[in-house]
C-alpha positions as CSV (number, residue, x, y, z in Angstrom):
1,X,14.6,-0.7,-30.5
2,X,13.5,1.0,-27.6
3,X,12.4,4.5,-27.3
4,X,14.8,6.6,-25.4
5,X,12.0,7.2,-23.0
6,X,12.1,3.7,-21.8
7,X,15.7,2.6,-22.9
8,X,17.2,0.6,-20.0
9,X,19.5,3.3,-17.6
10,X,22.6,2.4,-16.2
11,X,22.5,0.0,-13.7
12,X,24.1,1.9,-10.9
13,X,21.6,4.9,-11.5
14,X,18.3,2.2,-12.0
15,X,19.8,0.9,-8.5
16,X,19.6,4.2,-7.2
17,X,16.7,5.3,-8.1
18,X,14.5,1.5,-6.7
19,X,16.8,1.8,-3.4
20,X,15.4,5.8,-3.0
21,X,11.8,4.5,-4.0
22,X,12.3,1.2,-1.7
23,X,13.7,3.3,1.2
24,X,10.8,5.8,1.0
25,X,8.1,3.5,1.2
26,X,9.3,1.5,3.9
27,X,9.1,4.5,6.0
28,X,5.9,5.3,4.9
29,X,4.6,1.8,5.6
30,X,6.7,1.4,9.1
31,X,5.0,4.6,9.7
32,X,1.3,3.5,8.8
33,X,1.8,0.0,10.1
34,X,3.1,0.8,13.3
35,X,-0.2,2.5,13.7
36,X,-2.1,-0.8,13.0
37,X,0.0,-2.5,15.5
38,X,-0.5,-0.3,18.3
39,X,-4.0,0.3,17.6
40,X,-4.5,-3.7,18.2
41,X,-1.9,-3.7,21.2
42,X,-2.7,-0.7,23.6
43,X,-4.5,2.1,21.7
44,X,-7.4,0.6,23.2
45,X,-6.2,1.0,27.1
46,X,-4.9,4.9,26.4
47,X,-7.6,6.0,24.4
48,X,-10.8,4.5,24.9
49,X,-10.0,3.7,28.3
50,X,-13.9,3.5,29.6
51,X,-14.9,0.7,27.2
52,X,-15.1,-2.8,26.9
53,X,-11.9,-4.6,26.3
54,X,-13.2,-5.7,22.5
55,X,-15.3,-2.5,22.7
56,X,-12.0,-0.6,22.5
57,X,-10.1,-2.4,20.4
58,X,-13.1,-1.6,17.8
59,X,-12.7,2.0,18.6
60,X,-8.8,1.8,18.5
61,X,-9.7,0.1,14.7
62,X,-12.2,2.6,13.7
63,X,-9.5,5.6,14.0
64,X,-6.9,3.2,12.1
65,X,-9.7,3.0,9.1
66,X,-10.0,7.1,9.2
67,X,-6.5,6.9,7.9
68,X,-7.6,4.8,4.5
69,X,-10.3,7.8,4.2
70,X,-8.1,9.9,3.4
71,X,-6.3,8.0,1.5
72,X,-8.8,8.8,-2.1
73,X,-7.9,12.8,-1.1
74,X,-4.6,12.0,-1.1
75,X,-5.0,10.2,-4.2
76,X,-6.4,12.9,-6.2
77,X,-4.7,16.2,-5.0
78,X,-1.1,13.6,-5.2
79,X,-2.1,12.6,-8.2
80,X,-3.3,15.7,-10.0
81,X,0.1,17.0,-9.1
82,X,2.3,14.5,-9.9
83,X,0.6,14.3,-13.3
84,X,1.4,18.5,-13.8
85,X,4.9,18.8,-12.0
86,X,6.1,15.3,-11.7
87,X,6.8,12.4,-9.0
88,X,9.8,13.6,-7.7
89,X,8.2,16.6,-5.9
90,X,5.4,15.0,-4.6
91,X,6.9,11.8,-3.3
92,X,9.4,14.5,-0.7
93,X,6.0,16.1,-0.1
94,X,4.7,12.9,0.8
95,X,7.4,11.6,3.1
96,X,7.2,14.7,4.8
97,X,4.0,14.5,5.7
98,X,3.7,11.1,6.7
99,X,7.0,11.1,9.1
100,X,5.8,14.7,10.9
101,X,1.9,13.0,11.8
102,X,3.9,9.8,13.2
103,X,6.6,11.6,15.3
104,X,3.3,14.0,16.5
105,X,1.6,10.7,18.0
106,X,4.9,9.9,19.8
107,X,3.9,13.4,21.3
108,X,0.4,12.8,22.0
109,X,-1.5,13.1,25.4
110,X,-3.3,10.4,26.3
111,X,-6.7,10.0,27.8
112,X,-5.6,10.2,30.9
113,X,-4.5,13.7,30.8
114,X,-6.5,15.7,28.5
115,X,-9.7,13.5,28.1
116,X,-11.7,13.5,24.4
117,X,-8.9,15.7,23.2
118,X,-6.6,12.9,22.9
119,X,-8.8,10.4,20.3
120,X,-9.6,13.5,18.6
121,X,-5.9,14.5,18.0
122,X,-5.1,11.1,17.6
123,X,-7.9,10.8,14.7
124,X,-6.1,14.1,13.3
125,X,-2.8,13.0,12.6
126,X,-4.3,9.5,11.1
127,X,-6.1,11.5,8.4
128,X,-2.5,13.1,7.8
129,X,-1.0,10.0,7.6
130,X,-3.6,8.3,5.4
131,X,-3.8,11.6,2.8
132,X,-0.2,11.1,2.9
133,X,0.1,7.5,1.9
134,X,-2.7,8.0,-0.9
135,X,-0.5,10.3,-2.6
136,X,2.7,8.2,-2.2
137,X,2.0,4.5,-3.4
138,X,1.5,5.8,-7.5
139,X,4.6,7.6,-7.2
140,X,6.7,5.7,-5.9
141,X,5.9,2.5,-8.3
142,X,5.7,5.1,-11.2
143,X,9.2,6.0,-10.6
144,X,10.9,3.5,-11.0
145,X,8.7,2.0,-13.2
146,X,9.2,4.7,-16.0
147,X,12.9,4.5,-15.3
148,X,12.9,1.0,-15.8
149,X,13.8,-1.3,-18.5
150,X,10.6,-2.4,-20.1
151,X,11.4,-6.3,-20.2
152,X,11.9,-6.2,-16.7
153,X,9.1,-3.1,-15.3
154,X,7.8,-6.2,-13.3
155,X,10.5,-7.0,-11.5
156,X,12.2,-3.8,-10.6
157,X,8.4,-1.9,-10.1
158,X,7.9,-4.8,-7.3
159,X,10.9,-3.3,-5.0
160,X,8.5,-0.4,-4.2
161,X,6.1,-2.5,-3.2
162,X,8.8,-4.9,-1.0
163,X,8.5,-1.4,0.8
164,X,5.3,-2.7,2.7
165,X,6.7,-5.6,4.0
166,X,9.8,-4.0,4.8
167,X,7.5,-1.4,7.1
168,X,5.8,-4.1,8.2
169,X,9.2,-6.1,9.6
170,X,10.3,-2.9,10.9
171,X,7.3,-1.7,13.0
172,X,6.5,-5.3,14.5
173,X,10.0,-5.8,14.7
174,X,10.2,-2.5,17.3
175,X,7.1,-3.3,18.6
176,X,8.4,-6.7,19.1
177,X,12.2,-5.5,21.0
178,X,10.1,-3.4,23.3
179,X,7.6,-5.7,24.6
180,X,10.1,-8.1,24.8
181,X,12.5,-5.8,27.2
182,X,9.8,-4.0,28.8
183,X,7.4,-4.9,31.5
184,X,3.3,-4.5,30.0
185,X,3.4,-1.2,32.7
186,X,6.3,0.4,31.3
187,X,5.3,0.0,27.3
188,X,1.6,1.3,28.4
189,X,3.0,4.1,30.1
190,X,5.9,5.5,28.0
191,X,7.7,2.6,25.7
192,X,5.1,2.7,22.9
193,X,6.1,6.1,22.0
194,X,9.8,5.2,21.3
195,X,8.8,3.4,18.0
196,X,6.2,6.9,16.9
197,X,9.5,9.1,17.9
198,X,12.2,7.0,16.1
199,X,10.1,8.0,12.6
200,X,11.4,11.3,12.9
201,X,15.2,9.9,12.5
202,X,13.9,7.8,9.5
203,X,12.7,10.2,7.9
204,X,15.8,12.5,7.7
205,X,17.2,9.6,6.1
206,X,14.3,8.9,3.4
207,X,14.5,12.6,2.4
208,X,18.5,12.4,2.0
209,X,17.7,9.5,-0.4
210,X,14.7,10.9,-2.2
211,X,16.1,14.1,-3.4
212,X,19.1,12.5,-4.9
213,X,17.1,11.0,-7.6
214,X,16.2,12.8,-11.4
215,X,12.3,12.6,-12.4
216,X,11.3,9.9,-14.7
217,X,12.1,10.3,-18.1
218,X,8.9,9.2,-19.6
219,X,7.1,12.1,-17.4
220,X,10.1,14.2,-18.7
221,X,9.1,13.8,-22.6
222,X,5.4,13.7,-22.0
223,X,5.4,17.0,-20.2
224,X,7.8,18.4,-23.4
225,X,5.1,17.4,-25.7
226,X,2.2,18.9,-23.3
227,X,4.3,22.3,-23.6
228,X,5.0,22.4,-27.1
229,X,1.0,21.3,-27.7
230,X,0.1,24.2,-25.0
231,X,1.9,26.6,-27.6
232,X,0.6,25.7,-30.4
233,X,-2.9,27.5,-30.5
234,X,-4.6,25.5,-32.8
235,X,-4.0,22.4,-30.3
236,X,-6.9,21.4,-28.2
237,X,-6.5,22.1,-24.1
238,X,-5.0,19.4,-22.5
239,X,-7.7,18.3,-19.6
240,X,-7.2,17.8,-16.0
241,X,-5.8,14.5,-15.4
242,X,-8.8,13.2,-13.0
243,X,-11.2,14.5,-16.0
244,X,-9.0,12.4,-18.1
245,X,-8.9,9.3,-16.2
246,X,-12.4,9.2,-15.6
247,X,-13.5,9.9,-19.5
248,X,-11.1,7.3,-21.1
249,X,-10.1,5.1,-18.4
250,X,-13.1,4.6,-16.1
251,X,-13.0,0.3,-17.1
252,X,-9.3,0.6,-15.7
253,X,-10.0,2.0,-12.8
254,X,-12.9,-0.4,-11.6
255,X,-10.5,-2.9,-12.3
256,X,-7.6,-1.8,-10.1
257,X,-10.4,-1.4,-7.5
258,X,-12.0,-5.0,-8.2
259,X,-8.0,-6.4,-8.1
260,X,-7.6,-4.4,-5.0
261,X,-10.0,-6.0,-2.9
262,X,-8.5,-9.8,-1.7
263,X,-4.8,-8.4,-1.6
264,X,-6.0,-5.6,0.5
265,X,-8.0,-7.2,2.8
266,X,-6.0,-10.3,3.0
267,X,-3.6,-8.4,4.1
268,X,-5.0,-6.6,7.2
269,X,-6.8,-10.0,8.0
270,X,-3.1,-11.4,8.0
271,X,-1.4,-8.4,9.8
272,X,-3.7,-6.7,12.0
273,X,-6.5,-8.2,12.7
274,X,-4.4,-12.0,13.6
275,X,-2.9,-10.0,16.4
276,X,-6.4,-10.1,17.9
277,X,-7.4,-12.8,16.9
278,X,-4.4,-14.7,18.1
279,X,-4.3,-13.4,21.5
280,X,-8.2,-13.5,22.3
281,X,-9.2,-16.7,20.9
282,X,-6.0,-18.7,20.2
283,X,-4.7,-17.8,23.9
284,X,-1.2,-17.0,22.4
285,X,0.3,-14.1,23.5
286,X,1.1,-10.4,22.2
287,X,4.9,-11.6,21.7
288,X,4.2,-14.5,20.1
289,X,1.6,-13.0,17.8
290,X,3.8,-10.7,17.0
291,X,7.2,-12.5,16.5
292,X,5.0,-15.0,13.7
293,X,4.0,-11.8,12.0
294,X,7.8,-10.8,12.2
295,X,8.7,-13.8,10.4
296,X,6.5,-14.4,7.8
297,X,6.9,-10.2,6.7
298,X,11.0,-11.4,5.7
299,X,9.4,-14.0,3.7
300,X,6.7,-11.7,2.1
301,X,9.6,-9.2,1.4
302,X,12.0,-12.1,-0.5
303,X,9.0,-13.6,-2.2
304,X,7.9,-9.9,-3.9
305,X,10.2,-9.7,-6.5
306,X,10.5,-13.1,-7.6
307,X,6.5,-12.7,-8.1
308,X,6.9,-9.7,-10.0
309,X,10.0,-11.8,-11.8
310,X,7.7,-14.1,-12.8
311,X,5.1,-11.9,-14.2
312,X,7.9,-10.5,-17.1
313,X,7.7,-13.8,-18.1
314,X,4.3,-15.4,-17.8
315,X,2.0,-11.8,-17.7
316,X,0.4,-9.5,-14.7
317,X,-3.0,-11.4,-14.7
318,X,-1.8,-15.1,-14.5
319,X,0.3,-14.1,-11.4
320,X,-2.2,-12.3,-10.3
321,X,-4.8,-14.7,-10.8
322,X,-2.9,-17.3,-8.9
323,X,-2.5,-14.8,-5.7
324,X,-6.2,-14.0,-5.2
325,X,-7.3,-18.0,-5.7
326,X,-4.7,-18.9,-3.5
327,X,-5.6,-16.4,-0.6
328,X,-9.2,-17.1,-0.6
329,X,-8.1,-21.5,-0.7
330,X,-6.1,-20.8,2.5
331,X,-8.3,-18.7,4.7
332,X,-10.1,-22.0,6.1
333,X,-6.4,-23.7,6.5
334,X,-5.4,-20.6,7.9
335,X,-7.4,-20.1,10.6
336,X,-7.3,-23.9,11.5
337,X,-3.8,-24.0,12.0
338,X,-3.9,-20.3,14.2
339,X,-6.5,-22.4,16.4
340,X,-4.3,-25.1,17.4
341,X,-2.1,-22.4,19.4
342,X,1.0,-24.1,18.5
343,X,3.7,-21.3,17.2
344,X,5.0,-23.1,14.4
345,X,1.5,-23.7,13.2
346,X,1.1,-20.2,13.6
347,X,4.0,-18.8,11.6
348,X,3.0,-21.3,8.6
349,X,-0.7,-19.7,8.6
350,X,0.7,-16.3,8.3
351,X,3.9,-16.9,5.9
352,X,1.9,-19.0,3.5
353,X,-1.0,-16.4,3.6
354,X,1.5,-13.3,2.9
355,X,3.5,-15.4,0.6
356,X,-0.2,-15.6,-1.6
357,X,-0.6,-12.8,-1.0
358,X,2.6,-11.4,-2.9
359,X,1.0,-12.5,-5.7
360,X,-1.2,-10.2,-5.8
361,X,1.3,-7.1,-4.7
362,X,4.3,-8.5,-6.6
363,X,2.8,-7.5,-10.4
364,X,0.2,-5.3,-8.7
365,X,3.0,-2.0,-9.7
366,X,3.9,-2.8,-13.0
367,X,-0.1,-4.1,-13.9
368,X,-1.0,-0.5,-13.0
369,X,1.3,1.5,-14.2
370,X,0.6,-0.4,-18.0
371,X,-3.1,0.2,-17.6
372,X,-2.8,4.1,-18.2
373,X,-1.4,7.2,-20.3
374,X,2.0,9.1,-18.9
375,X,-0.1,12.7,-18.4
376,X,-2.6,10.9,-16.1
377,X,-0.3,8.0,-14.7
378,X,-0.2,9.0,-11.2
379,X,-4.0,10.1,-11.1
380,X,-5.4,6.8,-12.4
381,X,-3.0,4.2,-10.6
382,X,-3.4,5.8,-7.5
383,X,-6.9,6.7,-7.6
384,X,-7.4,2.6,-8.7
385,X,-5.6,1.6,-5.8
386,X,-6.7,4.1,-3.0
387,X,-10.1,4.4,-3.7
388,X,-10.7,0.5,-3.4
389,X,-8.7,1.0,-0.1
390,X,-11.5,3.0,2.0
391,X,-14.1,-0.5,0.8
392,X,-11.2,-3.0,1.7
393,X,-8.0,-2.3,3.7
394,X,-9.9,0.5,5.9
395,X,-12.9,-2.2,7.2
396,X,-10.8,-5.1,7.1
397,X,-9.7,-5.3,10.8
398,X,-13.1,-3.6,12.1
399,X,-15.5,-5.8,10.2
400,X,-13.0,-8.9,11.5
401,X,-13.1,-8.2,15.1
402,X,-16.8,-7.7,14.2
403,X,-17.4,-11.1,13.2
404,X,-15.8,-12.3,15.7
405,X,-17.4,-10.4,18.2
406,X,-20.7,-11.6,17.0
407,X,-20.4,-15.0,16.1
408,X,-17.7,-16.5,18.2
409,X,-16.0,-17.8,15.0
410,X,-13.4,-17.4,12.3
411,X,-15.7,-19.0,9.7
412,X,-17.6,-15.6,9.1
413,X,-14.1,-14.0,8.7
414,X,-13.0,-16.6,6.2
415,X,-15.9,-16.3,4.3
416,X,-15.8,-12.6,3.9
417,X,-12.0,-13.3,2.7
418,X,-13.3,-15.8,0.1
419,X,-15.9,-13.1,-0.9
420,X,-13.4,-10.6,-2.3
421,X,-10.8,-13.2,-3.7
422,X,-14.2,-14.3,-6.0
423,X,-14.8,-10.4,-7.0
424,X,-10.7,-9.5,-7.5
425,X,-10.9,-12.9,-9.4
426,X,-13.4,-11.6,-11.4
427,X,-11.9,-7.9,-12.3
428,X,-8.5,-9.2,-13.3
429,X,-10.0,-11.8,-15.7
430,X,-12.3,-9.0,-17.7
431,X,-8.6,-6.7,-17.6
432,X,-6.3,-7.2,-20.6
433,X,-2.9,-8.1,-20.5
434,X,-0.2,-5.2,-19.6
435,X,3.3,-6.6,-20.0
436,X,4.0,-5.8,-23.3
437,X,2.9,-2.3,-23.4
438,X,5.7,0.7,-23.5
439,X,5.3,3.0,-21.4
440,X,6.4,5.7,-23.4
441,X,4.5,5.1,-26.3
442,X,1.1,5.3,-24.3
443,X,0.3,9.5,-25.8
444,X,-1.9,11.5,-23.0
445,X,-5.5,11.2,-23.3
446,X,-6.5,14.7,-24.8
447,X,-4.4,14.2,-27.8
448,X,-5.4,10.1,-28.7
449,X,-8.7,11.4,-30.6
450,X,-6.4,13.3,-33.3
451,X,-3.8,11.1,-33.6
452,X,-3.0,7.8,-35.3
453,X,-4.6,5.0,-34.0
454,X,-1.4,3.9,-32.0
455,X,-1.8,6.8,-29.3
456,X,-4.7,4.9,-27.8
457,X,-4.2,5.0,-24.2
458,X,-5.8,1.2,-24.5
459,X,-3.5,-0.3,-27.2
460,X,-0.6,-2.5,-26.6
């Protein structure tokens, strides 16, 4: 029988509470992405207007990696928090945060009127929005996946993460309206801010959603039992969560970081970067690049949960396993069919790539979540997952326009894709299986070295 920490809610509040986390991070993502997209499309011209065309777009890529920066700060200080009050308030925090620094770069001068102020501010509000995002990926995925019904945590914990391609259809799909209705003057001068302005409206909504939801009840009884051990005197202190993580769970969190690297930079390869690489070397154009990207993100958003479906029923790492192989098969495939300019060609590179992709993402929430103790949840999945972002997701687009810069070719850029599909390959076969695991049985770390054997953070 299950615990009543992990007992399966009703299904109108479970729906509930994956539409408020679903909801959330697709305006977290739309707000992040949206970023990417413009930094590929006409950062470049506004705020490094002096450089070299490709010159600029590096610049324009090297202020979209200070946002994955800050996403390990977010990470801890989210984390620490959300670990000692609960995921709740943190995730409002988190949306609130996120939504102000995009509607502040709808507001933002550009070169042209202020100078170096305006990559400077602009630099500014990416750290806010990338110490926001480190904070909110662990908890939205830990909500509802300590809500959840256990025999189906990897199906329902993958709606969170249906949140990035969601974002993702949403931005390009703005992006995409505007450039289609608006002449390449009027979306330099003033129509790229529209999309920035238009998070301020989403947001509203998020927050209206978000605070309608209870806190998990798994974080509920592990914080009663952290209160009744705090009064008990003879009880040992319970340690900071990040001191925690890092004593007992240091193996799980080099391999969320090793399982992080293809899906991450797959992804930004796929997303961002192709929207270079399309236009420069393919000779397709911004509308087209983007319209491809459009389509294969509704794809990548119905193929998440039937991923993370599958994963209740075969394991995390199979699912997994079958993502990162797949990704680093394609890239050659990919960037062959991109080549031959034709759009259909170019929507099957990109669909099949994000569809591999899910994979990865899909079990990625649930797999986690497993791998750590309720008192240090949010503090070990997020640190896992953001740390390996600054080493993945963060270079990705620069180190791609690098290549290609430098050798004329996609065959570096394919090769550095292969590179971390081998290492993620690598770190989820050394990991142990997750599915089984309850959530609430997992006891906090400071209390599994005085208790029976079955409070081991690392047992099934």
């Amino acid at each position: 029988m299950p615990s009543p920490a992990t007992a399966p809610p009703p299904p109108a509040s479970l729906k509930r509470i994956v539409t408020a986390s679903l909801i959330g991070t697709t305006i977290e993502w739309y707000d992040f992405f949206l970023y990417g997209s413009a930094a590929a499309l006409v950062f470049n011209k506004l705020f490094f207007p002096d450089s070299d065309p490709l010159v600029g777009t590096l610049l324009s890529f090297l202020t979209y990696a200070v946002g994955f920066a800050a996403r390990p700060l977010g990470a801890l200080v989210f984390g620490h928090y959300g670990d000692r009050l609960g995921r709740k308030k943190l995730l409002v925090l988190s949306l609130l945060l996120m939504g102000g620094a995009t509607f502040a770069i709808g507001l933002l001068p550009t070169h042209a009127t202020i100078g170096t102020a305006a990559p400077v501010l602009l630099t500014v509000l990416r750290l806010v929005q990338g110490f926001a995002l480190g904070g909110e990926w662990g908890g939205a995925v830990l909500l509802v996946s300590e809500h959840g019904d256990a025999r189906r945590r990897g199906f329902w914990a993958s709606w969170p993460q249906t949140g990035a391609p969601a974002g993702q259809l949403l931005a390009t799909g703005v992006l995409s309206l505007l450039t289609a209705v608006l002449s390449d003057a009027a979306f330099g001068s003033w129509g790229w801010r529209i999309p920035f302005l238009l998070s301020g409206v989403l947001v509203i909504v998020g927050l209206w959603i978000r605070l309608s939801v209870d806190e998990s009840p798994v974080f509920k009884q592990a914080l009663a039992q952290a209160e009744a051990r705090k009064a008990d005197r003879t009880a040992a202190a319970e340690k900071l969560p990040l001191v925690a993580v890092l004593r007992h769970h240091w193996r799980d969190v080099l391999v969320a970081m090793g399982a992080r690297m293809a899906e991450n930079i797959s992804y930004y390869v796929i997303t961002a970067f192709i929207l270079v690489y399309a236009t420069t070397s393919a000779g397709l154009s911004k509308q087209t690049a983007l319209n491809a990207v459009l389509i294969a993100s509704a794809v990548h958003f119905a193929a998440i949960p039937a991923w993370g479906a599958l994963s209740d029923r075969i394991g995390r790492r199979p699912v997994y396993l079958m993502g990162a192989v797949g990704v680093g098969l394609w890239m050659f495939p990919f960037f062959s069919l991109i080549d031959t300019g034709g759009f259909g060609n170019l929507i099957l590179a990109v669909t099949v790539g994000l569809v591999l992709h899910g994979a990865m993402y899909a079990p990625q929430a649930a797999f986690f979540s497993e791998m750590f103790a309720t008192r240090m949840r949010y503090s070990g999945a997020s640190i896992g997952a953001q740390f390996a972002s600054v080493a993945a997701g963060a270079p990705a687009p620069l180190i791609a326009t690098a290549l290609l810069s430098e050798y004329g070719s996609s065959t570096p850029i394919a090769l550095y894709v292969i590179a971390a599909a081998v290492l993620t390959v690598v770190a989820v076969a050394a990991a142990k299986e997750t599915r089984h695991r309850d959530l609430a049985d997992v006891a906090p770390a400071d209390t599994e070295r005085t208790t029976a054997p079955a409070a081991d953070a690392r047992t099934p």
